[in-house]
C-alpha positions in Angstrom: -128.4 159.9 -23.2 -131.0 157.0 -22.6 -131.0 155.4 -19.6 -132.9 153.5 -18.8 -132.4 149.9 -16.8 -133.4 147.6 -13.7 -131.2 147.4 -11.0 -130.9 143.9 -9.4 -127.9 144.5 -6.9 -128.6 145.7 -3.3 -126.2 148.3 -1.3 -125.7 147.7 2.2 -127.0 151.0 2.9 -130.6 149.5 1.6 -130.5 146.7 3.2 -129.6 148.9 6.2 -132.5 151.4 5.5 -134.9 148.4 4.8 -134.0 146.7 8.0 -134.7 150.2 9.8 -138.5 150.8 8.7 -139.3 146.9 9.1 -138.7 147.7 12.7 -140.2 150.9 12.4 -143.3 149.5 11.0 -143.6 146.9 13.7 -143.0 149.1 16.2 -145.0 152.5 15.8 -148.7 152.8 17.3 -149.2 155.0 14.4 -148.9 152.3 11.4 -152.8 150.6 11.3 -153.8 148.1 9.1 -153.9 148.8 5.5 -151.5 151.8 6.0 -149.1 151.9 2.7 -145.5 151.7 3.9 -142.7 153.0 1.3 -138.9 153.3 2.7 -137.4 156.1 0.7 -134.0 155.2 1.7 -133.9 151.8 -0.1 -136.1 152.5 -3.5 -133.8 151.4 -6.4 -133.5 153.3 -9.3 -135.2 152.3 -12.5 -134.1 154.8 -15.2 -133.4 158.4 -15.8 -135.5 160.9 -18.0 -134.7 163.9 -20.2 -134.0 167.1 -18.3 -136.6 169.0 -20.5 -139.1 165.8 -19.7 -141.7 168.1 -18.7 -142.3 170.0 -21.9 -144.9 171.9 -23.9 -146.8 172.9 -27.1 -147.1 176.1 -29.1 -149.2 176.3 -32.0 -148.1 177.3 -34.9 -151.7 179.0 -35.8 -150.6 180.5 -31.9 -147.6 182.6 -33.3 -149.3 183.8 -36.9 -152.9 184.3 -36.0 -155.6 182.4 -37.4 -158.6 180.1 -36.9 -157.9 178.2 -33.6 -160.6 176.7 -31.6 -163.3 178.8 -30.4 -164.2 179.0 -26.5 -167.3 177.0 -25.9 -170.9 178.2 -25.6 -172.6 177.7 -22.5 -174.5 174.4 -23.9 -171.7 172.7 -25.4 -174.2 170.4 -27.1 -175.0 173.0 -29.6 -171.7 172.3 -31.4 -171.4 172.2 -35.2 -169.2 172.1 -37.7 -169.2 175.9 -38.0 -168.7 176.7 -34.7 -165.3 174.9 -34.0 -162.7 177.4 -35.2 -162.7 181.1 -34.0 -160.1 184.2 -35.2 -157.3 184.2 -32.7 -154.3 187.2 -33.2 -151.1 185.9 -32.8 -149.8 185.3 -29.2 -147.7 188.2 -27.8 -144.6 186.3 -26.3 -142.9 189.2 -25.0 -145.3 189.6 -22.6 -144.0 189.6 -19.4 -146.7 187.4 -16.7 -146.4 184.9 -20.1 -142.3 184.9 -19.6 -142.5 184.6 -15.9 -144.3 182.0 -16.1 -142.6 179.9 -18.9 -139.3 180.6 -17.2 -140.6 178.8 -13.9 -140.9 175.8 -16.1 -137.5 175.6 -17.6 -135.6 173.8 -18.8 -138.0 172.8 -21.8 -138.7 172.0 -25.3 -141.2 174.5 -26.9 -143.0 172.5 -30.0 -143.8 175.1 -32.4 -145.9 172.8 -34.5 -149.7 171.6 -35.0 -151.8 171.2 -37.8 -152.0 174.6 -39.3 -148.1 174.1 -39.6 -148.7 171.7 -42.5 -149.7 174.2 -44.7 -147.9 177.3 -43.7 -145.5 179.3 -45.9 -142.0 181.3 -44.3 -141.9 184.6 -45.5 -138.3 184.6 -45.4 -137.7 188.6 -47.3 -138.9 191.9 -45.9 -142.2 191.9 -48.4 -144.6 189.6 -46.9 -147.3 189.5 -48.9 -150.7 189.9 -47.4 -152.2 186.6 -48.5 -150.2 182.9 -48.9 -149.2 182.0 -51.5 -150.8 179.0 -53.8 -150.3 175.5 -51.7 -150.7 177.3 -48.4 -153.0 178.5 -46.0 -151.3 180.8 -43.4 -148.0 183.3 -43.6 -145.0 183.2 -41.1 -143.4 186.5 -40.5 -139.7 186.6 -40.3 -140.5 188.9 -37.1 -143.4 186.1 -36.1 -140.1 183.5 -36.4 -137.7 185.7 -34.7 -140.0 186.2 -31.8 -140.0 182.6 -31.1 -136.6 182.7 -31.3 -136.0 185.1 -28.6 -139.0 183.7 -26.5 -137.4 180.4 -26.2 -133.9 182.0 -25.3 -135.7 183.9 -23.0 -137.4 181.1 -21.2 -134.6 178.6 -21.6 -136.6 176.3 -24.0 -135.2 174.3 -27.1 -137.6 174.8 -30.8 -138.8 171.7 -31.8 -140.7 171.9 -34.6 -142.1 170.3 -38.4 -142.5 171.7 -41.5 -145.1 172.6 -44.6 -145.7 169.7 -46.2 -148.7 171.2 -48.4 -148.9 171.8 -52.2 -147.2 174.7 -52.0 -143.9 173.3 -51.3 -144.0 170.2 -53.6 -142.6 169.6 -57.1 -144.1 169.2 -60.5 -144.2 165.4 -59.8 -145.5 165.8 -56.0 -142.3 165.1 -54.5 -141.7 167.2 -51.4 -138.8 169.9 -51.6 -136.7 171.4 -48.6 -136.6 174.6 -49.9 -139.0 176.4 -47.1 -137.9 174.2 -44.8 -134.2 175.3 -45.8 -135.2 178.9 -45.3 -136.7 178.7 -42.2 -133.6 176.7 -40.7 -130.8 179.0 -42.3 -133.1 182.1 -40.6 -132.6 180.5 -37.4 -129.2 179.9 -37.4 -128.6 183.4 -38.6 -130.2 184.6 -35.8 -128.2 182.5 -33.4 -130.9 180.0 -32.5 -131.1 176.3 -33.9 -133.8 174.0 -33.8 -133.2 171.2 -31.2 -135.3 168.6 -32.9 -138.0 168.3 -35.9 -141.0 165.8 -37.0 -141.0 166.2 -41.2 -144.9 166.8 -40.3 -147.6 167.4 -37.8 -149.5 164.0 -37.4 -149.0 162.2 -40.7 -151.5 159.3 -39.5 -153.9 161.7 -40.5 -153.1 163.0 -43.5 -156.3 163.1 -45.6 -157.4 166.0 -43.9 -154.4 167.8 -42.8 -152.4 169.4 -45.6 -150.6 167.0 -47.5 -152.3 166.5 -51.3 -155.3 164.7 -51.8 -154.2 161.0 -52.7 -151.3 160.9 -50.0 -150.3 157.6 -49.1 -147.9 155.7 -47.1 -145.6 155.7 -50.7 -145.5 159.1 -50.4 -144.9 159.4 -47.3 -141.6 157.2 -47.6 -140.3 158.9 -50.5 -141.1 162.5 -49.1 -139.4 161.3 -45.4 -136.5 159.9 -47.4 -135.8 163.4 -49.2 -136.4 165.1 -45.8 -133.8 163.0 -43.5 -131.4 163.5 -45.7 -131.6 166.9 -46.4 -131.8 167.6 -42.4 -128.5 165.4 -42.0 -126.7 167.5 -44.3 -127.8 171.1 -43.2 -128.4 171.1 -39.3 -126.5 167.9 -38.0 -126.9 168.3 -34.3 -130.9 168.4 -35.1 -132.9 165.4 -33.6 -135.3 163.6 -36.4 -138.0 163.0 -34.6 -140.8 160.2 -35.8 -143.4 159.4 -37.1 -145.3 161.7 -35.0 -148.4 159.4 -35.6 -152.0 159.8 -33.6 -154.4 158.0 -33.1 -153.2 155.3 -31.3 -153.4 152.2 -33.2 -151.4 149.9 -35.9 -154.2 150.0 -38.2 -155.0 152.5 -40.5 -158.2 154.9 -39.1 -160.9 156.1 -41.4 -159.2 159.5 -42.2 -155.8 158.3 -42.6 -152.9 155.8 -42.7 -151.5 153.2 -40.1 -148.0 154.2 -38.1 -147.1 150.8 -39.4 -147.2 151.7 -42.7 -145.5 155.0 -42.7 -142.5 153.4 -40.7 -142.2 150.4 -43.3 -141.8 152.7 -46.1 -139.9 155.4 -44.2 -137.1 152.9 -43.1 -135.2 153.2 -40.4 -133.3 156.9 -39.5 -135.4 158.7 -36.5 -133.2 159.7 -33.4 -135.6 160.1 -31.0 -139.5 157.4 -31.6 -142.4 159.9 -31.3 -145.9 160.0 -30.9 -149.4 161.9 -30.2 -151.9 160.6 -27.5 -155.3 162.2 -25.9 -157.3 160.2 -23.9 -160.4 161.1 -26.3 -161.9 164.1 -28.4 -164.0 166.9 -26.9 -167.6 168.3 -28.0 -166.1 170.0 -30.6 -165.3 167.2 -32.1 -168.9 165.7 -31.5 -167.6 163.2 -28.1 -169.2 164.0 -24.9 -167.3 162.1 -22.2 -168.8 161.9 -18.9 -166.2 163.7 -16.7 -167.4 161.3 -13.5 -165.0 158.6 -15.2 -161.9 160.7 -15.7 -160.7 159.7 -12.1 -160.9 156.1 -12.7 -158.2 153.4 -13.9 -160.0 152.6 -16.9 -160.1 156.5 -17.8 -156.2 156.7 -16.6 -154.4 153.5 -18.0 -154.9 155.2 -21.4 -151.7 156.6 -20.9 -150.4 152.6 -20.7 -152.5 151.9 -23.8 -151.4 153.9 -26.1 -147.5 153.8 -25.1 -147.6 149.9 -25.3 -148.9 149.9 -29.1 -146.3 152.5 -30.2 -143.6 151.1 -27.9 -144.2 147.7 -30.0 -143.6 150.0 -33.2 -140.6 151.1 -31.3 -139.2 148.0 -31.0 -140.1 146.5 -34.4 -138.8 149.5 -36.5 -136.6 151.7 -34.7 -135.3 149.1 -31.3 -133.3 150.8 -28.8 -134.8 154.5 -29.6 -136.0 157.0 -27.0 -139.5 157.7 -26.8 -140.9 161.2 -26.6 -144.3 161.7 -26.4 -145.0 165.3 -28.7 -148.0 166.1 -27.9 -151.0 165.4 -25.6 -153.8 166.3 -23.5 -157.0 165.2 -22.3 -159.1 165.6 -24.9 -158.4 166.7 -28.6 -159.9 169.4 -30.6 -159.4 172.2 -28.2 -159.7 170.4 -25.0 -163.0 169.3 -22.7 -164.8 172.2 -20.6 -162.8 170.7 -17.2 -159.9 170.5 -18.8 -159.6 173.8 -17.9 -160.4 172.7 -14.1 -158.7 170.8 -11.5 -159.8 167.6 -12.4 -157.8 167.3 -15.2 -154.5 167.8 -13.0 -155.0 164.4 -11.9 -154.9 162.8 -15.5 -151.7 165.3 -16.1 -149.8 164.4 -13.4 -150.4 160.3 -13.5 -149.9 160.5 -17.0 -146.5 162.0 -16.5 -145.4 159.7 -13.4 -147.2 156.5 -15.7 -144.8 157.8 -18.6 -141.8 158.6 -16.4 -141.6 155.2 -15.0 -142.1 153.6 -18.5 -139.0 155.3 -19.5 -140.3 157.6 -21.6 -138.3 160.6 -22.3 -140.0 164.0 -22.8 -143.7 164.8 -22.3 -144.8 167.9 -24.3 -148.0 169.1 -23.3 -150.6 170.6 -25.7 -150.7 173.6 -25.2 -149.0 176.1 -23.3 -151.6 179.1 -23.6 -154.1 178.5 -26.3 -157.5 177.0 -25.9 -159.4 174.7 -22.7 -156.5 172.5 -22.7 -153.4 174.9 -22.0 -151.6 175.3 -18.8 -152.3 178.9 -19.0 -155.5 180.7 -19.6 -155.2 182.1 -23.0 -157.8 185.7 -22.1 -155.0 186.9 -19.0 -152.5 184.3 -19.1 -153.3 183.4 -15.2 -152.0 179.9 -14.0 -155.0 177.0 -14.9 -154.8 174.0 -12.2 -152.4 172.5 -14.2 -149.6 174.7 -14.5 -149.6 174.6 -10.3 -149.1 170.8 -11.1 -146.6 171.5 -13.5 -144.5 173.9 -11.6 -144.5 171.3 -8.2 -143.8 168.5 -10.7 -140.7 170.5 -12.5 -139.4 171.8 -8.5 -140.0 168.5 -7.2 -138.9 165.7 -9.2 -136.1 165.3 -10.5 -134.7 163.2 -13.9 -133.5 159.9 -11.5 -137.0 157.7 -11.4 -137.1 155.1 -8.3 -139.1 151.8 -8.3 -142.4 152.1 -6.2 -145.6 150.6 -5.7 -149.2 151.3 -5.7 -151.2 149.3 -3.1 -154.9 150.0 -4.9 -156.2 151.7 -8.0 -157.0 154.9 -6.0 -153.7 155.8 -4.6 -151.3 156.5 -7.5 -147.5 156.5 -6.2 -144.3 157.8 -8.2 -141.3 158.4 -6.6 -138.0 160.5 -8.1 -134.8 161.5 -6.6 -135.4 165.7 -5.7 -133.7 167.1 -8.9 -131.5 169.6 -5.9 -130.9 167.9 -2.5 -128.3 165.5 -2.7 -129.9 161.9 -0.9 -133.5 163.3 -1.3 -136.6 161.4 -2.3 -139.8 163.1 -3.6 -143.0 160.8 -3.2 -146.3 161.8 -5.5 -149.1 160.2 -4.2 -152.3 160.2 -6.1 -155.6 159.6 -4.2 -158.5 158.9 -7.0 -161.4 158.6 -4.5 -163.8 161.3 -4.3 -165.1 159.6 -1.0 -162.0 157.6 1.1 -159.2 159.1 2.3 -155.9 156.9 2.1 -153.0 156.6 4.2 -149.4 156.9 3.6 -146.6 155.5 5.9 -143.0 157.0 6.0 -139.9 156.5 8.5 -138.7 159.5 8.3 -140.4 163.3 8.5 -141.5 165.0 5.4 -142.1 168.3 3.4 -145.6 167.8 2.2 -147.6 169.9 -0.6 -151.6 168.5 -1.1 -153.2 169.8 -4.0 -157.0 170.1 -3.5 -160.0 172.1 -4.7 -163.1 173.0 -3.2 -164.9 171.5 -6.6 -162.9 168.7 -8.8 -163.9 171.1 -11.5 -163.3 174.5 -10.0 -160.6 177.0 -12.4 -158.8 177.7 -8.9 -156.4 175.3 -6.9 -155.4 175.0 -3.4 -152.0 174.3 -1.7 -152.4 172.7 1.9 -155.3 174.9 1.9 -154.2 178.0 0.7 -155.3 179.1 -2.6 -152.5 179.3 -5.4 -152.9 182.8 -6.9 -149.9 185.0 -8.9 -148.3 187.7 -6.2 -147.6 191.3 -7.2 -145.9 191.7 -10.5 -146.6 188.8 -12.0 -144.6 186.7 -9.4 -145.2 183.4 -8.3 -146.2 182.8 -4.5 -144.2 181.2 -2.2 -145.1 177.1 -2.5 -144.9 176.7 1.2 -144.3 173.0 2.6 -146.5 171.5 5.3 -143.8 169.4 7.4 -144.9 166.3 8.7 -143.0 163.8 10.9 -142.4 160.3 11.0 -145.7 157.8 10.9 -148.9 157.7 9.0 -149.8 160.9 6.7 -153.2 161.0 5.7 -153.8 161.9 2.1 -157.5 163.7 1.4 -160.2 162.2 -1.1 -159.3 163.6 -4.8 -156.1 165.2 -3.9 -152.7 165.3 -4.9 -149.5 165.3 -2.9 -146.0 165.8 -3.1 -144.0 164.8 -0.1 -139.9 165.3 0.4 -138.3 163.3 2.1 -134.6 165.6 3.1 -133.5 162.8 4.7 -133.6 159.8 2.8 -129.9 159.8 1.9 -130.8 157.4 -0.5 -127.7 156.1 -2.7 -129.0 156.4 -5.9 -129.8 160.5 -4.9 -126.5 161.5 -4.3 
């Protein structure tokens, strides 16, 4: 259900709690000038989000094998066009550090998707045939399908997913048929699974160059989404049409493809849930070389506000009053940047998901879970990356009730949530930017604090209030030991991140 709304009346108990830490802050010789004060107890609520808000991406090219991006060389400058794509086998999901490790995340929706799904055919009989067919480029295995299947019941996720929109499953006229698409969805449900929600196709904004025939247009597009919605409504009601899926964050068409605009006026009206694509930029192998010095500022960061205002207007033009899920994002497109793979980027994923959280945005799915410079997990041993730490202390620490709270200055970054467990609890993040100035943080009550830090902003390895986040025996996670502070003035380190709990907030809106 969505949510989402301002609160204008004030409890008692706020005013109560407010009146409380304007005396504490008068009072305390800890509070200094310039000090951010926030009183847990009285933040008002400002929306909910989707339990599975904090979600992620599987390729499709993951579970078949295939051509994926290739690891970088050491001088990343040395790029070209042949050098992108590398063979990759197809992911082994019963492996058990990889199902620990999802689990922790959980609940979730797992987007089995991407561009190579455009063109991929379902094997759906026992004879697979050893090349695709004409009109496609890659083969899904029944036991490839059934293994996702059994992954995501395994790791509490829901399938979300699109479908081959390639030659190969078009009519004599062009017109796109269901009958893959019906094959893959009746092998599901025979299987006991069912697919949560579904885009008709991967990024449609860009379809000159990703599956769809040569010629495709916005026409097309209508017609072919028509045909699609329809055929989804009869065959798997409870499914969630997702749409339009578009990237590239703009109205206007780009150079190598069509304009969300355009696709949503000749789609009409009929998506369930408003989605969309968003990275910040596109890495070397994509021929961009960002300088990774601006990827802690606001200009770098408000990205995330950019792009969800222009599809949020497309929202509310075409489809008002419809959740927003963002379906896929990173940092950097094409693979990811070198440091996405570092702690640096942690800052950009956990702002983007308070930013998005606050805006009332309803699921996040993060590209990807295990493949390439941008995945929480390192694909080689499936080890945590910095952002899966961020992840997990997001998904243990924040839960779906999201309070109103301000930042003072463009360095320090605050988000506040109800704690998803304790009854009355507040969680705090707090965000400092500056690689030179600490900040300070003022609360009335003690707290449970977890800092983030590295020794580098671009170091693989992450530390929790000092102590270095490694996997324990077994594959287990370590203990994600609290730092308790008490009442007064916490200082927050340059380029770190922080969770704080406050137990005792017994804020209304938490219980």
């Amino acid at each position: 259900m969505y949510t989402w709304r301002k609160t204008e009346r004030v409890t008692h108990s706020h005013k109560a709690s407010a009146l409380m830490f304007a005396v504490f802050a008068a009072t305390s010789c800890d509070v200094h000038a310039g000090e951010q004060f926030v009183a847990p107890s009285s933040l008002k609520t400002i929306g909910t989000i989707d339990a599975r808000f904090q979600s992620y991406n599987v390729e499709m090219v993951e579970i078949t094998g295939g051509r994926f991006w290739k690891p970088y060389p050491r001088d990343t400058r040395a790029l070209v066009d042949r050098d992108r794509y590398g063979y990759r086998p197809p992911i082994d999901l019963t492996n058990r550090r990889l199902r620990n490790l999802t689990s922790a995340l959980a609940p979730a929706y797992m987007r089995v998707s991407g561009t190579w799904a455009n063109a991929t055919y379902f094997a759906d009989d026992d004879h697979t045939p050893s090349t695709p067919l004409s009109g496609f480029n890659t083969v899904l295995t029944r036991a490839q399908w059934r293994g996702v299947i059994e992954f995501a019941r395994a790791v509490n996720a829901e399938i979300v997913t699109s479908f081959a929109v390639s030659p190969g499953s078009r009519d004599a006229l062009g017109a796109w048929t269901p009958d893959q698409a019906q094959r893959l969805v009746a092998y599901t449900q025979s299987l006991g699974g069912r697919i949560a929600a579904a885009e008709f196709m991967n990024e449609p904004t860009l379809a000159a160059t990703n599956g769809p025939p040569p010629g495709y247009d916005a026409t097309a597009y209508g017609r072919d989404f028509k045909i699609f919605r329809d055929w989804i409504k009869r065959i798997s009601p409870d499914t969630l049409i997702l749409g339009p899926g578009s990237a590239g964050d703009a109205a206007s068409p780009s150079a190598s493809g069509l304009s969300a605009r355009a696709l949503l006026t000749t789609s009409g009206a009929g998506v369930d849930r408003f989605s969309y694509h968003h990275y910040f930029t596109l890495s070397p192998r994509c021929n961009v070389h960002d300088d990774p010095a601006q990827a802690l500022t606001e200009r770098w960061l408000s990205r995330t506000d950019q792009a969800l205002s222009i599809y949020r207007a497309l929202r509310d033009e075409f489809e008002p009053e419809k959740p927003i899920w963002l379906t896929e994002t990173a940092n950097a497109a094409c693979g990811g940047n070198p440091s996405d793979a570092t702690f640096l980027d942690t800052f950009r994923y956990v702002d983007q998901l308070g930013r998005l959280a606050r805006a009332g945005v309803q699921v996040v799915m993060h590209n990807t879970l295990a493949a390439s410079d941008y995945s929480l997990l390192d694909e080689k041993d499936l080890h945590p990356r910095p952002n899966y730490w961020g992840a997990l202390l997001w998904h243990r620490l924040m839960g779906t009730t999201v309070l109103d709270v301000s930042s003072p200055a463009a360095d320090l970054h605050l988000y506040a949530h109800c704690h998803p467990a304790m009854h009355g609890a507040v969680s705090l993040l707090a965000i400092n930017t500056s690689r030179r100035s600490s900040r300070s943080l003022s609360l009335p009550l003690s707290a449970r604090l977890y800092t983030l830090d590295a020794a580098r902003l671009q170091s693989a390895t992450v530390r929790l209030n000092g102590k270095t986040l490694l996997l324990a025996a077994n594959d287990e996670l370590p203990r994600l030991d609290a730092r308790a502070v008490p009442a007064g003035a916490t200082r927050l380190a340059p380029a770190s991140i922080t969770f704080l709990v406050i137990p005792d907030a017994a804020n209304p809106a938490c219980a």
